[in-house]
N, C-alpha and C positions, 0 to 999 in steps of 0.2 A: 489467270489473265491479269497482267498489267493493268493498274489502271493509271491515268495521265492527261489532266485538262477535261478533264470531265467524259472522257469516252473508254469504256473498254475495249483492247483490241482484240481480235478474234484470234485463234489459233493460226490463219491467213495472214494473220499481218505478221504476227511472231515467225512465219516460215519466210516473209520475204523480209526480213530483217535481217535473220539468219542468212539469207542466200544473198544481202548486199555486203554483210562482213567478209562472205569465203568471196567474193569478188574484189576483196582489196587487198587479198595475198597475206593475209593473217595467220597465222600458225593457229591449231584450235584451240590453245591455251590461251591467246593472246584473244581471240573472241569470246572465249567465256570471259576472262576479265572483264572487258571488255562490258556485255553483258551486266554482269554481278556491278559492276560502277553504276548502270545505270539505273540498275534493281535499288541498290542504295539510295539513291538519290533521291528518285521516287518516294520512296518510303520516307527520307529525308522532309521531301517536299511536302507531302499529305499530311505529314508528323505536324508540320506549322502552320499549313493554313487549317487542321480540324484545333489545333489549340488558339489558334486566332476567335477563330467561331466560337469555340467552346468561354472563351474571355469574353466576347463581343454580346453574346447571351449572358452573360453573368452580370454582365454591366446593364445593358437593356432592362435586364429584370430589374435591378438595383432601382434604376430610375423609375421602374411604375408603381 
């Protein structure tokens, strides 16, 4: 499961996500991409804000 702003989505939301791509006339290659971009991202994004935390701790401790 994805996760994204602090919620996981359920395998329900993954099927109607899947079913608003095949509704914009995508070829299924172009929905996996599609997909994988936003897997990335994700992962992208969680990468920065647990290394933000992970600083913001370090520094916190520093100062007690």
């Amino acid at each position: 499961m994805p996760f994204e702003h602090g919620t996981y989505f359920t395998a329900a939301d993954d099927r109607k996500a899947r079913a608003f791509l095949d509704t914009q006339g995508l070829s299924p290659r172009q929905a996996a991409e599609i997909r994988a971009w936003h897997r990335s991202q994700l992962g992208r994004q969680l990468m920065v804000w647990a290394t933000a935390g992970t600083c913001a701790g370090i520094g916190l401790r520093a100062c007690a």
